[in-house]
ROMARPA-502187 format. One record per residue (C-alpha): residue number from 1; y negated, x, z negated. Coordinates in nm, 4 decimals, padded with zeros to 6 digits, always signed. Each point is the difference from the previous one (the first is absolute). Example, Ala and Ser with C-alpha at 12.3 -4.5 7.8 and 13.67 -1.06 7.14 Angstrom:
// residues 2
 num        y        x        z
   1 +00.4500 +01.2300 -00.7800
   2 -00.3440 +00.1370 +00.0660
This chain:
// residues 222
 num        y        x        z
   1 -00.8108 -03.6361 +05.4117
   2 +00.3376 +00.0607 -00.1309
   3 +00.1361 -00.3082 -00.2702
   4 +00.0870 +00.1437 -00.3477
   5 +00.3445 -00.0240 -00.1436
   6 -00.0054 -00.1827 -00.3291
   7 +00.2546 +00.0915 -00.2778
   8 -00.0368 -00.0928 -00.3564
   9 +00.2143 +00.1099 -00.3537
  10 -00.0380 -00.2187 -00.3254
  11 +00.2125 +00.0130 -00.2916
  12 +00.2645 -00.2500 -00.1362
  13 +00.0413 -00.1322 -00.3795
  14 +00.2843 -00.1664 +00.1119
  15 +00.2112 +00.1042 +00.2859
  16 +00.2999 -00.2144 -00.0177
  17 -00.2729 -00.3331 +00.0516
  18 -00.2041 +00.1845 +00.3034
  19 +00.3558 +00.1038 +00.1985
  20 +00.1074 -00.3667 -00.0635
  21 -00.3631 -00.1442 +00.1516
  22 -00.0081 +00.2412 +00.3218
  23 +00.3658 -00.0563 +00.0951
  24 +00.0230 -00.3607 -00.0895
  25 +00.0268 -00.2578 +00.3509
  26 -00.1195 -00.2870 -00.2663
  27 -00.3145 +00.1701 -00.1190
  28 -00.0598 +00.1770 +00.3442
  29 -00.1239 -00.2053 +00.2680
  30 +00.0264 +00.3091 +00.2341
  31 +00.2662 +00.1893 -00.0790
  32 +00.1983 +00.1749 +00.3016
  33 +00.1763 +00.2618 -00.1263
  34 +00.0963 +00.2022 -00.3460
  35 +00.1992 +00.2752 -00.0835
  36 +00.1087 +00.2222 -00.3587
  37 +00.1094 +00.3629 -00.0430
  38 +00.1228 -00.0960 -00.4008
  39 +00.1870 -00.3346 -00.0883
  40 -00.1677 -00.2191 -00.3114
  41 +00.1944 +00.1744 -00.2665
  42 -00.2174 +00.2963 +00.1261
  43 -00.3401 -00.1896 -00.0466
  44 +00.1269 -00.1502 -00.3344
  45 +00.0932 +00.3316 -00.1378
  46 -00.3747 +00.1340 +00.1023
  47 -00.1695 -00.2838 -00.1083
  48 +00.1950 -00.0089 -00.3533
  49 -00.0174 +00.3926 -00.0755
  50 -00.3673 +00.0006 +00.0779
  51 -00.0907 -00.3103 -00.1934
  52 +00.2167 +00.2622 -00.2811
  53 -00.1936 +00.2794 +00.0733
  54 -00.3047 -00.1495 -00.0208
  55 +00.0035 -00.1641 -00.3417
  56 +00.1579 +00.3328 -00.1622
  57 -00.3314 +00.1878 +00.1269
  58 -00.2372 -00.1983 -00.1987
  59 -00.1978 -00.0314 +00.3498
  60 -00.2414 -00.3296 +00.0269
  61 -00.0553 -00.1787 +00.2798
  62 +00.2974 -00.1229 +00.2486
  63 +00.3132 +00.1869 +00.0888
  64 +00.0154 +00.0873 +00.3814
  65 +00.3508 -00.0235 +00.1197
  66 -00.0367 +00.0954 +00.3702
  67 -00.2891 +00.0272 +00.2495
  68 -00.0096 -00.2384 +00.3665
  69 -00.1545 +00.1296 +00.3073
  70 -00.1861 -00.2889 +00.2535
  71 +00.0153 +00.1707 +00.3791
  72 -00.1777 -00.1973 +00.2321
  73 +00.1674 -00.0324 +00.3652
  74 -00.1887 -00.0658 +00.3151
  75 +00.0832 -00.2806 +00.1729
  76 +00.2157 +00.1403 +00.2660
  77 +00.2676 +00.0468 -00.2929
  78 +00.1178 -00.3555 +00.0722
  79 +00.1282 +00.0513 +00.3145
  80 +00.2373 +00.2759 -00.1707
  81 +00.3093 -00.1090 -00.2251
  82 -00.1337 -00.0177 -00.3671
  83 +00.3708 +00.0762 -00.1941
  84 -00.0123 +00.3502 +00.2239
  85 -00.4189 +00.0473 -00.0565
  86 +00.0309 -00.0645 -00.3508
  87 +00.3314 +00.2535 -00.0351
  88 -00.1473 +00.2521 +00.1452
  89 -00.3012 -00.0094 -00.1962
  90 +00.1368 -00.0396 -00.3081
  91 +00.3011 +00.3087 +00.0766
  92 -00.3187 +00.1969 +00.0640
  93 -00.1786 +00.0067 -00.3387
  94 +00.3773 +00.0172 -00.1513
  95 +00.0790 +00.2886 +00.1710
  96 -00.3040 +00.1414 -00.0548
  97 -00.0430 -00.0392 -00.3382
  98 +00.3551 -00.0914 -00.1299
  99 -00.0729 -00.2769 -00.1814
 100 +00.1686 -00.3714 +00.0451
 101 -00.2351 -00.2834 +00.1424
 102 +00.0425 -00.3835 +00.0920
 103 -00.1713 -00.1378 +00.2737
 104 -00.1339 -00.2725 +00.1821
 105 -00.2046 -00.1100 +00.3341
 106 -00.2207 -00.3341 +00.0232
 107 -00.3231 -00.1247 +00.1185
 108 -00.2682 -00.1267 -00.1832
 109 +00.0014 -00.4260 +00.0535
 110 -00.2412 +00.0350 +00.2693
 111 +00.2246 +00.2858 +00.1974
 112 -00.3160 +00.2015 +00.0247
 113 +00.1772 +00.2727 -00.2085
 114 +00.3197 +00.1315 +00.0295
 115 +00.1331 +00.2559 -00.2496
 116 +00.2429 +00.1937 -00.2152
 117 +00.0513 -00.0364 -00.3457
 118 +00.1482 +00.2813 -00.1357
 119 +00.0988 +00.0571 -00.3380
 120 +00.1404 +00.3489 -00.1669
 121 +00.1104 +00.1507 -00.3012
 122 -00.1839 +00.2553 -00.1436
 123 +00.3168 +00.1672 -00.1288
 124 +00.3016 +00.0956 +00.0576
 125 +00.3700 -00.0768 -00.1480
 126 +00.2006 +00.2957 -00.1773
 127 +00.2794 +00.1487 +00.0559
 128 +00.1637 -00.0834 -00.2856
 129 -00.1565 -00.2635 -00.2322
 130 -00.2019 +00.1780 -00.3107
 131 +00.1886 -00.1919 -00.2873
 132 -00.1099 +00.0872 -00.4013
 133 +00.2166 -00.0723 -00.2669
 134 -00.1445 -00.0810 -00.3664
 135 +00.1267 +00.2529 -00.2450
 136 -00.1146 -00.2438 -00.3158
 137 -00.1213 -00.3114 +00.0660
 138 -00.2947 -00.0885 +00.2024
 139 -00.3102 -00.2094 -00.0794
 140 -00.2560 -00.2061 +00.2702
 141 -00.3090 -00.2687 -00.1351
 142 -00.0505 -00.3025 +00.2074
 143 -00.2629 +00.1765 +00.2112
 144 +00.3443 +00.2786 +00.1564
 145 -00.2118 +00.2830 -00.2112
 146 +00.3171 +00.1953 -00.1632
 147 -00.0828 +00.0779 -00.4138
 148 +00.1496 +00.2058 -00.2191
 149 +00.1540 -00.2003 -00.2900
 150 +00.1710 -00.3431 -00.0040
 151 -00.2371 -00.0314 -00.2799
 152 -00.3420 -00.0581 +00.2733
 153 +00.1838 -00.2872 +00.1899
 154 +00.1357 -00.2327 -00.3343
 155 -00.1832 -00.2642 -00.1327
 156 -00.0595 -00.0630 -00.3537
 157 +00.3519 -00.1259 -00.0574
 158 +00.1317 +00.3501 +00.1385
 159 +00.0693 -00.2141 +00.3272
 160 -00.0017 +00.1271 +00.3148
 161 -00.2944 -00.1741 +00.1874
 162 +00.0488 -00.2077 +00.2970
 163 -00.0633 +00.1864 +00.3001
 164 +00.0271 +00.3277 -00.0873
 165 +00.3655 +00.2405 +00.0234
 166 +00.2167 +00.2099 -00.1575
 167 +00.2293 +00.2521 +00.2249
 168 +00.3335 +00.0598 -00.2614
 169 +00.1334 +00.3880 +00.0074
 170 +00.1981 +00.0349 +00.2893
 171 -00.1924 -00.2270 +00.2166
 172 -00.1860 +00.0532 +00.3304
 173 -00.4171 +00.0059 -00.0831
 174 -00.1123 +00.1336 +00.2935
 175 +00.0798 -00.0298 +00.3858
 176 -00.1077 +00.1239 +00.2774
 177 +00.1192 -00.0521 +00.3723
 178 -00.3134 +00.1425 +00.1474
 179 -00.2415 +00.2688 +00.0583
 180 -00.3206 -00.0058 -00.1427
 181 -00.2911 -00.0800 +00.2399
 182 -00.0745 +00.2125 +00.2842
 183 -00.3898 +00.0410 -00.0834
 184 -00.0432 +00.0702 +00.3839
 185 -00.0109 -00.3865 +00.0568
 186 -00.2995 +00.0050 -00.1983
 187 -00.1824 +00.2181 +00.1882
 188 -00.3266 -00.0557 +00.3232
 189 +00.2259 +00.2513 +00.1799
 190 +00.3128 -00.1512 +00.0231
 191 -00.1676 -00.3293 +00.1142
 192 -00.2240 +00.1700 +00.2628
 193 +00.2988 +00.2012 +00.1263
 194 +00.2092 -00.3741 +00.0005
 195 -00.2777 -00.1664 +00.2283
 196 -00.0305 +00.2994 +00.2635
 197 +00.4087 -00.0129 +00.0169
 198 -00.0069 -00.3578 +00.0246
 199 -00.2984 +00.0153 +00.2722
 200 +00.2069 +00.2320 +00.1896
 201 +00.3274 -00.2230 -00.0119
 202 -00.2220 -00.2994 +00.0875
 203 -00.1555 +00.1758 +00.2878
 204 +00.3666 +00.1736 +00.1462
 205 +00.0857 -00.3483 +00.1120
 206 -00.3346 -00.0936 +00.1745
 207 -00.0284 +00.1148 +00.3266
 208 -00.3884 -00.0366 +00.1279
 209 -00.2192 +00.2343 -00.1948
 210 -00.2824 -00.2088 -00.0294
 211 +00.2303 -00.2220 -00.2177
 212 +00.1011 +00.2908 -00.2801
 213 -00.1024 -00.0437 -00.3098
 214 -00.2159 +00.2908 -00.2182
 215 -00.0090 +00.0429 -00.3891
 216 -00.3601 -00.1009 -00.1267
 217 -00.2088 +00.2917 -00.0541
 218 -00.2217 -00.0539 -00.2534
 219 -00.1851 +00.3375 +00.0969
 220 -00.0500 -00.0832 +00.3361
 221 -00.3511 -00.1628 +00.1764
 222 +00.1560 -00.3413 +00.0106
C-alpha cells in the first residue's frame, strides 16, 4: 500500500517570532538549509499593518499575520542538496500563488522526520503605498479604536490619556502597503489542491513507483 504524503497549514499570531525560530542555527538542532523571497522589512511591514488592521476592526480573538505550511519529505530527500530542494519548493507555491514566503528544512531531533517549513503571506504589496492624510485632526483610545471627538479620549483634567493618540490636520492616519487578505488561503480547496501539487513534486523526483507517495483519501476503503 502506497505511504500518504503529509502536509499541514496553521496560522501565526506572530510571524516575525516563528521566521526567527525555523531559520535560527541556535534554536534548530537540524537545520540544513533556508531560503526568503521578501527581506525582514517585508515581514515587519506585514506583521505591523495587520496587528493595525486588526485592532481597527473591533475583531476578538488573535490577529493572524501569515499562515506556515509543514511538507513532510521522504527520506530519500537527504541524499539530494537541501538549499536547491527547499528553492524549488518554495519558488513553486510563489509562483503559483504570488505571494512571498521564508523557508526552512530540518529534522526532527531524532532524524526520523525531515521537512519543510514554509511560511507565506497571505497578501500582497501595492503598487504604490495607500497613504491618508487627516483633513482635521484625528483621534485613537488606548485600545487603536479611532473616536470622533478629542473630547472621548481626555481625562477629567481635559488631558489627553496615556495611551491613546491624536493625528494633527495634515498628518498621515492611515497606511497601507498591502492588499487585503486573499480569502482563498482560507479555504479546504486551496489546501487540498496544495497537498496534490506538493505530492506530485515529491513524487517527480522518486524514481521506483512503489515508493510515490498518494494524498490520503478519506473516502476511500482504507
Amino acid at each position: 500500500m502506497a505511504r500518504h504524503s503529509f502536509i499541514r497549514m496553521s496560522k501565526l499570531p506572530n510571524v516575525k517570532g516563528r521566521i526567527s525560530y525555523i531559520t535560527s542555527h541556535a534554536k534548530q538542532e537540524n537545520l540544513y538549509a533556508t531560503y526568503r523571497t521578501a527581506d525582514n522589512t517585508f515581514w515587519e511591514n506585514l506583521a505591523r499593518e495587520s496587528q493595525q488592521e486588526f485592532q481597527r476592526s473591533g475583531t476578538t480573538g488573535k490577529c493572524i499575520e501569515a499562515r506556515e505550511l509543514i511538507i513532510a519529505l521522504p527520506e530519500i530527500y537527504t541524499t539530494f542538496d537541501p538549499q536547491q530542494v527547499l528553492e524549488e519548493f518554495t519558488n513553486k507555491f510563489r509562483q503559483q500563488y504570488g505571494v512571498e514566503c521564508v523557508s526552512a528544512l530540518h529534522h526532527n531531533k531524532r532524524k526520523t522526520n525531515y521537512h519543510i517549513h514554509l511560511i507565506f503571506s497571505e497578501r500582497r504589496l501595492l503598487a504604490e503605498p495607500d497613504i491618508k492624510i487627516a483633513t482635521r485632526s484625528v483621534f485613537y483610545d488606548e485600545t487603536g479604536k479611532r473616536v470622533r471627538t478629542k473630547k472621548e479620549i481626555a481625562d477629567e483634567n481635559g488631558k489627553v490619556r496615556e495611551g491613546c493618540t491624536v493625528i494633527p490636520k495634515g498628518g498621515i492616519y492611515e497606511q497601507h502597503l498591502f492588499t487585503v487578505k486573499d480569502d482563498r488561503f482560507k479555504s479546504e480547496q486551496f489546501l487540498d489542491e496544495v497537498k496534490r501539487n506538493y505530492t506530485d513534486l515529491i513524487n517527480r523526483h522518486i524514481s521506483d513507483p512503489e515508493h510515490r507517495l498518494k494524498v490520503f483519501d478519506p473516502d476511500s476503503i482504507y
